[in-house]
C-alpha positions as a printed Julia matrix, in Angstrom:
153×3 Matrix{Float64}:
   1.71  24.49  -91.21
   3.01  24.16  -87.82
   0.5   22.4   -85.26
   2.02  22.4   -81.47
   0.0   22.06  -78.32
   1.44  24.15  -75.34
   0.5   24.53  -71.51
  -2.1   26.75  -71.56
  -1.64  30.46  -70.64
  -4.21  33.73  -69.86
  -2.08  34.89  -72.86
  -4.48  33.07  -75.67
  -7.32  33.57  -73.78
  -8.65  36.82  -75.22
  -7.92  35.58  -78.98
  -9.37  32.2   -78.12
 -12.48  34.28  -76.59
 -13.07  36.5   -79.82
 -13.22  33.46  -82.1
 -15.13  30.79  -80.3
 -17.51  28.72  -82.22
 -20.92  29.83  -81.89
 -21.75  25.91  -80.91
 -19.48  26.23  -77.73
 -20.58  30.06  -76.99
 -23.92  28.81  -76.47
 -23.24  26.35  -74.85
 -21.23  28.0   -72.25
 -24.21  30.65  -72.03
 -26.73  27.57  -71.51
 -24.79  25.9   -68.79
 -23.11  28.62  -66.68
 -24.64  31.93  -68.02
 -21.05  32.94  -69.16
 -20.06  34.71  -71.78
 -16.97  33.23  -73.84
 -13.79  34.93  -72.1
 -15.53  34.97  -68.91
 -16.09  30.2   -69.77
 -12.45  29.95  -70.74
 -11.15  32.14  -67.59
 -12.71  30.32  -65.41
 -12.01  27.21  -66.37
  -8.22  27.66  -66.78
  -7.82  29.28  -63.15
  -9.96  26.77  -61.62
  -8.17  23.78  -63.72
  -5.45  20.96  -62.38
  -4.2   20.5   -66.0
  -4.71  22.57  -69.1
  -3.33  22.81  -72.77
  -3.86  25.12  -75.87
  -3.45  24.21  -79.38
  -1.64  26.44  -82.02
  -2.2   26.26  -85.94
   0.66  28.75  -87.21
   0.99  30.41  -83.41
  -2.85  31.23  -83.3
  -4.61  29.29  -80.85
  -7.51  27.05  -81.81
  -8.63  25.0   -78.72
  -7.92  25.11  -75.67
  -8.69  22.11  -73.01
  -8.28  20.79  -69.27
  -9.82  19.21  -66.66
 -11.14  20.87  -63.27
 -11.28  19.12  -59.6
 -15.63  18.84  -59.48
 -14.59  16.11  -56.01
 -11.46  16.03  -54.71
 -12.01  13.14  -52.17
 -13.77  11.53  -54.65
 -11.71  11.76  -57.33
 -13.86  13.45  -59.65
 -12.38  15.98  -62.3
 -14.54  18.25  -64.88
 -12.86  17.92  -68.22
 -13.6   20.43  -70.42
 -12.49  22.01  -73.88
 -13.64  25.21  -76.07
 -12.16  26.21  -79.14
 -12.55  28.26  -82.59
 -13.61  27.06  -85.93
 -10.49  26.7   -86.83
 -10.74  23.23  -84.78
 -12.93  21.62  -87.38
 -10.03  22.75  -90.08
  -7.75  20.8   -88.47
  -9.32  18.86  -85.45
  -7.55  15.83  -86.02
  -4.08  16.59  -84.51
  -5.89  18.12  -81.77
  -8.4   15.31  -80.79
  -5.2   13.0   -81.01
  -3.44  14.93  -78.7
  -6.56  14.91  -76.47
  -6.94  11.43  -76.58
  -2.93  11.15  -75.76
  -3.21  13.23  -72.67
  -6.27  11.96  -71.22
  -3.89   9.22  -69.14
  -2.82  11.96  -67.15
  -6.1   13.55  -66.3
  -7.25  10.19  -64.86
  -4.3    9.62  -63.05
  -5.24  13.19  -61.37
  -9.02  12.11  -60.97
  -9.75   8.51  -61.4
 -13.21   9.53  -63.08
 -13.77  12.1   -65.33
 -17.3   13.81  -65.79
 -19.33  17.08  -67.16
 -22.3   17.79  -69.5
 -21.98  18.24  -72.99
 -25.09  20.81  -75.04
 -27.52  17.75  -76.82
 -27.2   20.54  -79.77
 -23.65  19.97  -79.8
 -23.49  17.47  -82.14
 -19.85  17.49  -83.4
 -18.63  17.44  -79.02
 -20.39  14.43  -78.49
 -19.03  12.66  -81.46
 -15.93  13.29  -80.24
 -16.2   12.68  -76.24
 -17.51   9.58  -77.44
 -14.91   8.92  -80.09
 -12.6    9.85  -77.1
 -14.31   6.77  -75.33
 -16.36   8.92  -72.74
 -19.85   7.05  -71.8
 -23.42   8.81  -71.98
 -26.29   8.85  -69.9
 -28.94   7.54  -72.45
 -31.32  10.86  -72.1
 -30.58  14.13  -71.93
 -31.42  15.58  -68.75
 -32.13  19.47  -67.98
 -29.07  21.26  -66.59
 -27.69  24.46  -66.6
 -29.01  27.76  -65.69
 -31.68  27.91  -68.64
 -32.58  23.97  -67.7
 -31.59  23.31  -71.37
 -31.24  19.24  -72.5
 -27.63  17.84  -71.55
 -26.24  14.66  -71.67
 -23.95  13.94  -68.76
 -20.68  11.75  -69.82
 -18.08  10.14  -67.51
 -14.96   8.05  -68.03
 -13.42   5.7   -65.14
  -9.96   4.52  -64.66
């Protein structure tokens, strides 16, 4: 089973697209009204830093943060991914974990929203060591409950 995380690349986008998890297709619909090639697209042209993993060559996640305030140092990190992430997650949240030093050496905080139905993201931005807003708030273009997070230098 080989497990390697690359630079991301519009290359895995469209398999990456056709086999998101429903939980972060909806989620992308709730907050920006995209659908899932559309989400990952945009975030990887729009991102300072971004990475794919591969299970066997076939891309499972794929992750990166976006400048939300350049002067204030404020970058949107993000990640969407297949089933395939719950299979083997592990090596993947490691390597997320591993490369977050970089990402806040690029933006001394980090910040987004995360869907209050996604249960299984919030375990892990929180395992990650991200910090919640106690309440979710409504945000998004349906207004749907999200919990902001944000991690400082």
């Amino acid at each position: 089973m080989a497990r390697i995380v690359v630079p991301a690349h519009s290359d895995h986008l469209f398999w990456l697209a056709n086999n998101m998890s429903q939980a972060d297709r909806e989620e992308v619909a709730a907050a920006v009204g995209m659908g899932p090639y559309r989400a990952l697209k945009d975030s990887l042209e729009r991102s300072a830093v971004a990475w794919t993993g591969l299970m066997n060559d076939e891309p499972v996640c794929m992750w990166g943060v976006t400048p939300l305030d350049i002067l204030g140092g404020i970058g949107s990190p993000w990640l969407l991914g297949t089933d395939q992430v719950q299979k083997y997650g592990f090596t993947f949240l490691r390597e997320c974990k591993r490369r977050l030093p970089a990402m806040l050496e690029l933006f001394p905080v980090l910040a987004n929203y995360v869907d209050a139905r996604h249960g299984r993201a919030i375990r892990w931005l929180k395992w990650l060591g991200f910090k919640f807003d106690p309440e979710p708030a409504p945000y998004g273009i349906w207004n749907m409950p999200f919990f902001r997070f944000e991690m400082r230098r």
